[in-house]
C-alpha positions in Angstrom: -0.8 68.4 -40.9 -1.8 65.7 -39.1 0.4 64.0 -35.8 1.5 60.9 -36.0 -0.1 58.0 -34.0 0.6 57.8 -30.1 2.6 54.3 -29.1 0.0 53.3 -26.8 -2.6 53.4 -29.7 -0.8 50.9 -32.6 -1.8 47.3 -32.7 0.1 44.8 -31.2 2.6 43.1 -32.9 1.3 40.0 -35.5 3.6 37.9 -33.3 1.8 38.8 -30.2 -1.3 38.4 -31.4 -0.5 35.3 -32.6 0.8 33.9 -29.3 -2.2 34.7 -27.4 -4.3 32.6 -30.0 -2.3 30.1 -29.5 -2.4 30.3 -25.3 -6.6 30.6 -25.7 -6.3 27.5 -27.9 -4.4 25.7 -25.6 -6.2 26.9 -22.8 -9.5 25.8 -24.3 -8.3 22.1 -25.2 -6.6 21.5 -21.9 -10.0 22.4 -20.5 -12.1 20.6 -22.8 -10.0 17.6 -21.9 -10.3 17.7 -18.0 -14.2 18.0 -18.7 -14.0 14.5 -20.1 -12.0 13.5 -17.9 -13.9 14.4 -14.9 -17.2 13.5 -16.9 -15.7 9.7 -17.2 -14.2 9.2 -13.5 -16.2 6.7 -12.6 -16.0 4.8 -15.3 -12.0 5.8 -14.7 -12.1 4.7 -11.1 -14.3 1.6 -11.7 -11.9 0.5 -14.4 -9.3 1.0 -11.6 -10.7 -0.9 -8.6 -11.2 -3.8 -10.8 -7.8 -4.2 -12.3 -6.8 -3.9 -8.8 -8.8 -6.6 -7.4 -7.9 -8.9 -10.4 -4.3 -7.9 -9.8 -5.0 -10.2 -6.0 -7.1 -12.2 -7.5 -10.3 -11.0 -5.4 -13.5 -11.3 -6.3 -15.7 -8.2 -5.1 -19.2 -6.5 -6.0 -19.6 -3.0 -5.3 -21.6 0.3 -6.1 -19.6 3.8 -7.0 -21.6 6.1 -5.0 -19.0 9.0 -5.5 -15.9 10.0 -7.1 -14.5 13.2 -6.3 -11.2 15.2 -6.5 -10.5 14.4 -2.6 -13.1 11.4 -1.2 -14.3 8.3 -3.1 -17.3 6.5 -1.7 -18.2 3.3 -2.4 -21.3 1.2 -1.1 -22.6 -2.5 -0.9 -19.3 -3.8 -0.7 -18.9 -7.5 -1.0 -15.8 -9.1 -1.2 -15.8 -13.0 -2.2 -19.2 -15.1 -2.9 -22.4 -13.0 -2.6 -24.1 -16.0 -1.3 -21.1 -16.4 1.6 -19.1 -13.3 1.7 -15.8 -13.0 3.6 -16.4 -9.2 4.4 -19.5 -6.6 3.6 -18.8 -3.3 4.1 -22.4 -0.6 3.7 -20.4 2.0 3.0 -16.6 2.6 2.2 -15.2 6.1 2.1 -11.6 6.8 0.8 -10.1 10.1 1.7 -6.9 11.0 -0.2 -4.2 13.9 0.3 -2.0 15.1 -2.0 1.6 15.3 -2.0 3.9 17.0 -4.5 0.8 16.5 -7.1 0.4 12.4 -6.1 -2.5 11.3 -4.2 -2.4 9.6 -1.4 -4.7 7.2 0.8 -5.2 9.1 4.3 -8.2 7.9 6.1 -10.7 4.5 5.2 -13.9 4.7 7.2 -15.9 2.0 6.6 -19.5 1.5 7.9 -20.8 -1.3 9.2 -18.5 -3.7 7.9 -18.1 -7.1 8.6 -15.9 -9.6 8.3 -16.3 -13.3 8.3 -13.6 -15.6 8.9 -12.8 -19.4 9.8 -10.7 -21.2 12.0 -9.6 -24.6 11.4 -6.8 -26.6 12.3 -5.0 -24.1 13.7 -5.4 -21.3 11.4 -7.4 -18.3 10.9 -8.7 -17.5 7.3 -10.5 -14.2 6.4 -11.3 -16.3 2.9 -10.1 -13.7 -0.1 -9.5 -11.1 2.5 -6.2 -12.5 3.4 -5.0 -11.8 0.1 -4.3 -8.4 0.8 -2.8 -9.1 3.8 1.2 -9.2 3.9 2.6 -12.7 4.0 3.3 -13.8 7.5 7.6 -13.6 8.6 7.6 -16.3 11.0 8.6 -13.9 13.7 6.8 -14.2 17.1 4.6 -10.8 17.5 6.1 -7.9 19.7 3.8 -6.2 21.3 
């Protein structure tokens, strides 16, 4: 007479099997999506930057050298008219950090950059540049 079959050599259960499936398959679509997703960042982070300088209402050229998980660098950097600029920057790198899962700006380093500004009647204007700077409070400096 033959002895029955050992535990350790029956089949899983049709739920278990059924589960892993399902994990694979989800496993395999959330990784197929953050292929696209890294495949289209700069097209991502381009879309981005220029929201956000239409947001201020800056005009600016730039070139996406490269977008990664934890440094973007731009180059050629020209914010206002190409023909007069109010600041050119040869290359911009933007370092983030993350915190609880958000990413955050650490470090700027810019190279070469400069910035052109005028002063008349009293007042200094960085052209479109001073857009992004906070409105003055009317408070004398400390310092």
């Amino acid at each position: 007479m033959a002895s029955p079959p050992d535990q350790d050599e029956l089949p899983p259960p049709a739920g278990l099997r059924i589960g892993r499936w399902v994990a694979l398959a989800t496993l395999l679509v959330l990784a197929i999506g953050f292929a696209i997703l890294w495949a289209t960042r700069e097209r991502i982070a381009d879309d981005f930057i220029a929201d956000q300088l239409a947001d201020y209402g800056i005009e600016a050229t730039y070139e996406i050298e490269r977008i990664g998980g934890r440094q973007q660098v731009l180059r050629n950097v020209v914010v206002g008219d190409t023909d007069r600029p109010d600041l050119t920057v040869e290359r911009a790198e933007i370092v983030l950090r993350y915190r609880f899962g958000y990413p955050r700006i650490a470090e700027v380093r810019l190279l070469r950059p400069r910035l052109y500004g005028t002063y008349r009647g009293g007042k200094l204007s960085f052209g479109q540049v001073d857009r992004l700077l906070p409105p003055p409070t009317g408070l004398p400096r400390s310092g």
